[in-house]
C-alpha positions in Angstrom: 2.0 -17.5 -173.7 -1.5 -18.1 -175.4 -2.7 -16.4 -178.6 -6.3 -15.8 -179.1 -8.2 -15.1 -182.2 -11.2 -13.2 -181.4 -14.1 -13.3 -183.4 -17.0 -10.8 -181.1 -20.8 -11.0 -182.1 -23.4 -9.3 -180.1 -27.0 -10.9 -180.7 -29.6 -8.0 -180.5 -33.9 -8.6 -180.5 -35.6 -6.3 -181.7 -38.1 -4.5 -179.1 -41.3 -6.0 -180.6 -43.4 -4.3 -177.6 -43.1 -2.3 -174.9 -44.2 -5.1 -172.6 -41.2 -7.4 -173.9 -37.8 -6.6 -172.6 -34.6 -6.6 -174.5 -32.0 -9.5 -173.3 -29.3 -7.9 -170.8 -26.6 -10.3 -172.0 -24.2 -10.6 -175.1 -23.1 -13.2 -176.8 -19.1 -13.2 -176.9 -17.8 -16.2 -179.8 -13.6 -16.9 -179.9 -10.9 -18.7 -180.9 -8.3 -19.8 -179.1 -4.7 -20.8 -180.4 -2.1 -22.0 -177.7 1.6 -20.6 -177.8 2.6 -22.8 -181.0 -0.9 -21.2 -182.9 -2.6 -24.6 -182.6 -6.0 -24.8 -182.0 -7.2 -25.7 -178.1 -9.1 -28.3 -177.0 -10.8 -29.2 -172.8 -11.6 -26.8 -170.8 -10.5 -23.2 -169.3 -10.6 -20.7 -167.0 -11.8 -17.1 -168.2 -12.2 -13.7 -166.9 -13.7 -11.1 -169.5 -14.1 -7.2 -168.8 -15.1 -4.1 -170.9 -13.0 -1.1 -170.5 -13.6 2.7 -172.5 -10.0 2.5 -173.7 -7.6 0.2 -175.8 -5.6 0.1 -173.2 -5.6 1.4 -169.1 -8.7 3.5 -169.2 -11.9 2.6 -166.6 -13.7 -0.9 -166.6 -17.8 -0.4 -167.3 -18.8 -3.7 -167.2 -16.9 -7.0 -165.1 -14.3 -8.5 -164.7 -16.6 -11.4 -165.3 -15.3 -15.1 -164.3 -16.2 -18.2 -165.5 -14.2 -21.1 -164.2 -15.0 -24.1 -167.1 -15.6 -22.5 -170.8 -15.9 -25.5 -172.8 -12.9 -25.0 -176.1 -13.7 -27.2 -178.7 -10.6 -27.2 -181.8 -10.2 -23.6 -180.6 -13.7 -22.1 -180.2 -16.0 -21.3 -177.5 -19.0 -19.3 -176.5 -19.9 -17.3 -173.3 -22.8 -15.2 -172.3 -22.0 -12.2 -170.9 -24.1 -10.3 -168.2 -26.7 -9.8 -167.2 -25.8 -6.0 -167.7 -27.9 -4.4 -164.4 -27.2 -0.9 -165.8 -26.8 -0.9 -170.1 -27.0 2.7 -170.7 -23.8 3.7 -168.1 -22.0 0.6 -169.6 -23.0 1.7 -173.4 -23.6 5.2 -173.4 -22.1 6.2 -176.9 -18.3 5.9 -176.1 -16.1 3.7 -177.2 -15.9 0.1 -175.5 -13.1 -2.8 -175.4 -13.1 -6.2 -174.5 -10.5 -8.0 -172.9 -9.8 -11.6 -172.1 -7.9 -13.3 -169.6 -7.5 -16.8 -169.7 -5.9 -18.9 -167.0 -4.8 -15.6 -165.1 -2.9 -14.5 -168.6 -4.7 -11.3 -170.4 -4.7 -12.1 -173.8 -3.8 -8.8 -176.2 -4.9 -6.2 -177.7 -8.2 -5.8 -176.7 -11.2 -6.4 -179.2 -13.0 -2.8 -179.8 -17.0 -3.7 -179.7 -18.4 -2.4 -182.5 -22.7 -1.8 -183.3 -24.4 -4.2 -185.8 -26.6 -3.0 -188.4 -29.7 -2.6 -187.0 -28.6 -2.0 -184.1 -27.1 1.7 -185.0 -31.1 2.8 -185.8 -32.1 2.0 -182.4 -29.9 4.9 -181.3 -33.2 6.6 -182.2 -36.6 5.1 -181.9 -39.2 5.8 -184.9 -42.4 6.7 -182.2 -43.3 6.7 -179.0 -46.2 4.7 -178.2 -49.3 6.9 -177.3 -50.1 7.8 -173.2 -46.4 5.4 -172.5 -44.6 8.1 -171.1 -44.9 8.4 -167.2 -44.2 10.8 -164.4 -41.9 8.7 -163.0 -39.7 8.9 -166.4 -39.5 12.8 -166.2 -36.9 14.5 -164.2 -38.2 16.8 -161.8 -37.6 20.5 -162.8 -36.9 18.9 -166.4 -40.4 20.2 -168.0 -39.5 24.3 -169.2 -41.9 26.9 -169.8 -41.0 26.7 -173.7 -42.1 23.5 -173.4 -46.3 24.7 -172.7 -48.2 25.6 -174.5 -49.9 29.5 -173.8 -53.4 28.0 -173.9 -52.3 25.5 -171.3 -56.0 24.7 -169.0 -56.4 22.1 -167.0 -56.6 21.9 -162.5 -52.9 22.3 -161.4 -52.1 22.4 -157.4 -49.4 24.6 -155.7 -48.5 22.9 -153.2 -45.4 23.6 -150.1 -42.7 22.3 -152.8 -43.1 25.2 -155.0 -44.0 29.3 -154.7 -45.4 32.1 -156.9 -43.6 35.2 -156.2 -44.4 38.9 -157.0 -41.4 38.1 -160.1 -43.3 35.3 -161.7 -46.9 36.5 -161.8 -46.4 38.7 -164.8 -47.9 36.3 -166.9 -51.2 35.8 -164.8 -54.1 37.2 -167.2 -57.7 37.2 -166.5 -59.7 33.7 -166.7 -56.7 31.9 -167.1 -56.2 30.8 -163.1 -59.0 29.6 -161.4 -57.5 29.2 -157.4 -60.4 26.9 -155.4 -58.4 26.9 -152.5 -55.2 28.0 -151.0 -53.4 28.5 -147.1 -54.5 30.9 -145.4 -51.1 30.9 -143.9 -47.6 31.5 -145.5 -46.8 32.5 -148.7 -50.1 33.2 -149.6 -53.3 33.9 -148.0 -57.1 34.6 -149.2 -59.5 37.4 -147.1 -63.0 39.2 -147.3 -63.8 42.4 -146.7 -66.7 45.5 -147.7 -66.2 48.6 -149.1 -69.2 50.2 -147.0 -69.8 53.2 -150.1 -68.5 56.3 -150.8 -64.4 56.3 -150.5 -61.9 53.5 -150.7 -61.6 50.6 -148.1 -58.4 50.5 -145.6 -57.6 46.4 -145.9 -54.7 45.3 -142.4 -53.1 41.9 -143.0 -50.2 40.7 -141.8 -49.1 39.0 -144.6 -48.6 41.9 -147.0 -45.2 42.5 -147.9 -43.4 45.8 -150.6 -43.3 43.0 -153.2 -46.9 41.4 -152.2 -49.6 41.0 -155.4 -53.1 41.1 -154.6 -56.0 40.0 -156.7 -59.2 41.4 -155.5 -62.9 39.8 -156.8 -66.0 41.5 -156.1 -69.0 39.5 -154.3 -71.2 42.0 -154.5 -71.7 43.6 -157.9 -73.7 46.5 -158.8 -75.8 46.8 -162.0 -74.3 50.8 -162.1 -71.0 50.1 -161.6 -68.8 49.3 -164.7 -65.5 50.0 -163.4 -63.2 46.9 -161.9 -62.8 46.6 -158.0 -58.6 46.9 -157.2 -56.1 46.8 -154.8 -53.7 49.6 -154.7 -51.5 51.4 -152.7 -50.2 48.9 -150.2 -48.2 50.0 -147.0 -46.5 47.6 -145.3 -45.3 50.0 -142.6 -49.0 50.5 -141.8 -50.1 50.6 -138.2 -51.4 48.2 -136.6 -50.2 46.2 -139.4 -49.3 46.2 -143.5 -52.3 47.2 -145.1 -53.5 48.0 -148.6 -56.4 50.0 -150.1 -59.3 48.5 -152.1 -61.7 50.7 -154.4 -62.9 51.0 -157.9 -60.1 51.4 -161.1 -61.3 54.7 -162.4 -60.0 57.7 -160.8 -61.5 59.3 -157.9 -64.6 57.3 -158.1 -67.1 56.8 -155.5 -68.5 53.4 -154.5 -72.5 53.8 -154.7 -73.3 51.6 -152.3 -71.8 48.5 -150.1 -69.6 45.8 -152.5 -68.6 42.3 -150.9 -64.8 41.5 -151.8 -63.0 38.3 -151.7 -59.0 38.8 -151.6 -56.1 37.0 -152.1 -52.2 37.8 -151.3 -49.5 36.5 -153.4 -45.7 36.9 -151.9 
């Protein structure tokens, strides 16, 4: 049965920048002694594979063959890789290497252990301005914790997402600006008039119990000082849901004909 001393060194470049790639092999250096402990010389047959346990446990990387590593008075050299997929094979756990040579697995099996340097790449020192794509954030990842409340900017809604009567709580004035929107679905936009006098009966078919509507005034009246609402939606109404539009203050009376804009958030 064949003895093997084995020495394991991992070379690691340093990421210089981010347009240079780090290496996806590692360099694996041994020794191997024959039954009697004498060195070996000519060639052999190996197979190498890393496991997460001394022993049994799941392989993460191999088995890797190579049918002619040169032995030279007992030492030899092999690249291993290229690793496709480095952070499932090193992801923090622990890692073991074993060798087989000529079809007999050499034991125990050589824990991989980080060099210097390599330990402070666990966590880089900065992140390169403007380097940080969509692609490399998960979808859903990005929390409201994570905004800022002075967030501005042009932002579409579009059919992979919804605002519901739940969420609109923290909808303040000029801090949504909607330049357009279906007309359709979810949500919908409509004009109507407030003729004078009383409030305005509003049908559309989209108004549901839980429905918010935000009402803008076209029209707007040097006199009036009071803000143009929405209020007291039915959606049992006949011929159809409908809501009331008409001025904030209490029993007020509309002085003359105001334009409205409208717009219905389910």
């Amino acid at each position: 049965m064949k003895k093997a001393l084995l020495v394991f060194g991992i070379l690691t470049l340093g990421l210089i920048a981010s347009a240079i790639a780090v290496p996806a092999y590692l360099t694996y250096q041994g020794v191997l002694r024959n039954a009697s402990g004498d060195l070996v010389n000519g060639t052999r047959s190996m197979t190498f594979t890393i496991y997460d346990q001394a022993t049994g446990g799941t392989i993460k990387y191999g088995p890797q063959a190579e049918s002619s590593v040169s032995v030279s008075n007992g030492s030899y050299t092999v690249q291993l890789g290229p690793i496709s997929n480095p952070t499932a094979v090193f992801d923090g756990g622990d890692r073991y290497l074993e060798v087989a040579v000529e079809g007999t697995t050499l034991t125990p099996r050589l824990k991989i252990n980080s060099i210097a340097y390599a330990i402070r790449a666990a966590s880089a020192d900065a992140v390169a301005d403007d380097s940080i794509s969509t692609a490399k954030i998960q979808d859903l990842a990005v929390t409201g914790g994570k905004l800022a409340s002075n967030v501005s900017g042009s932002y579409n809604i579009n059919t992979s997402g919804t605002i519901t009567s739940t969420n609109t709580s923290g909808i303040t004035a000029n801090k949504i600006t909607i330049t357009s929107i279906a007309t359709t679905g979810a949500g919908c936009v409509g004009s109507g008039t407030i003729p004078g006098g009383n409030n305005v009966k509003v049908f559309n078919n989209n108004i549901t119990a839980d429905s918010k509507i935000f009402v803008t005034p076209i029209t707007r009246l040097i006199t009036t000082y009071e803000a143009l609402v929405a209020f007291s939606i039915n959606p049992t109404d006949v011929p159809g849901p409908s809501f009331l539009v008409g001025l904030s203050k209490s029993n007020a009376v509309v002085p003359a004909p105001i334009d409205f804009n409208y717009l219905i958030i389910n």
